[in-house]
Structures are given as structure tokens and as C-alpha cells.
N, C-alpha and C positions, 0 to 999 in steps of 0.2 A: 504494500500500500504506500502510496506516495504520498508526501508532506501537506501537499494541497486535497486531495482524497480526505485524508484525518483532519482534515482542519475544518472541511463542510459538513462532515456527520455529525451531529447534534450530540451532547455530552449526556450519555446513557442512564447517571448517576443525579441530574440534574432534576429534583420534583419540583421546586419553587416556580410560583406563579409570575410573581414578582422578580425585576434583577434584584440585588442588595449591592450597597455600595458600600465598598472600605471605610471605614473609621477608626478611630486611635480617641474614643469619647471616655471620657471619666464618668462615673453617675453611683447611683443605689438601686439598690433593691428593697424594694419598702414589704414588710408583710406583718401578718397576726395585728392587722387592721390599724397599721400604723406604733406600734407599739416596737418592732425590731426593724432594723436595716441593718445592711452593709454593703461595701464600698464594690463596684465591678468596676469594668471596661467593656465599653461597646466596642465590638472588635466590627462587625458589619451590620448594616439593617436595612431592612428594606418598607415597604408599606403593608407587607404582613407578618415581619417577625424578625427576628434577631441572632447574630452569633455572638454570644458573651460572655465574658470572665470573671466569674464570681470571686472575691476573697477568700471563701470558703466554699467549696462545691457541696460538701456534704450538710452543710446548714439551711442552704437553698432547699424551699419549699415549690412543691408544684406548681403555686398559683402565686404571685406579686405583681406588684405596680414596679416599674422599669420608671426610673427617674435621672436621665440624661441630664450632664450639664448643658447642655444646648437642647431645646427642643422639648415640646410638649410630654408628659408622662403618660404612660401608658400604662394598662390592662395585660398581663401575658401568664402565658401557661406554656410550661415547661416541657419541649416535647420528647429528646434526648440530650445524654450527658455524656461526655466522653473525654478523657484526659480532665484538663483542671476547666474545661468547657462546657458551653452548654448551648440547646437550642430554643430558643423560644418561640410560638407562636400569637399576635397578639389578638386579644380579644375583643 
């Protein structure tokens, strides 16, 4: 297969609706109704969901508010987690 051949096939692995774009965003994770957060990085996002870095993956509950220092706060549910990552989708 030729460089140009693999470059038109469509990326197999790819489900998102949406593109997501790169980010390097500081923010929170707000949960248990505002009473806990901690600190992530929004690593990319797009208009349905998120790839992010939590301080703690295993404190990370299911369901939080995503509070970006840029940009409005969101709704999100945690869809998988892998290495010190995670996926979100938001609500």
C-alpha cells in the first residue's frame, strides 16, 4: 500500500462525531454536588467531550462538572480511563 492509498482510508479507530482540538487547559473537576474538586488538564475537547488529566484518576467519579480555565463549564460522564487519562463524554 502506498503512502497516498493510507492517507485516504479513513482512520478505523476513529468513533467521535465531532473533531476535538488540542489543548494544554488547566481546570477542575467539581463533584459530590460541589463539595470536592481537583485540579486536571484538558488535554483535547471537542463539542461532545473531552480527553483529560485528572490529578488523581482513581478519585475521579463517573459523573462531574468539567470547569476549564477558559471557557464555559460543563456537564460530563466518564466514558473510559486509561493510563493516568480519561474520556469524557459531555452531557
Amino acid at each position: 500500500m502506498s503512502v497516498s492509498e493510507a492517507e485516504q482510508q479513513p482512520a478505523i479507530d476513529e468513533r467521535r462525531r465531532s473533531r476535538r482540538s488540542r489543548s494544554l487547559l488547566g481546570g477542575r473537576i467539581v463533584f459530590r454536588e460541589g463539595h470536592c474538586s481537583m485540579g486536571c488538564l484538558v488535554l483535547d475537547i471537542s463539542d461532545e467531550g473531552a480527553l483529560v488529566q485528572p490529578d488523581d484518576i482513581f478519585l475521579c467519579p463517573k459523573k462531574f462538572e468539567l470547569k476549564p480555565r477558559l471557557g464555559a463549564p460543563r456537564q460530563c460522564e466518564l466514558v473510559w480511563r486509561k493510563g493516568n487519562k480519561i474520556g469524557v463524554r459531555f452531557l
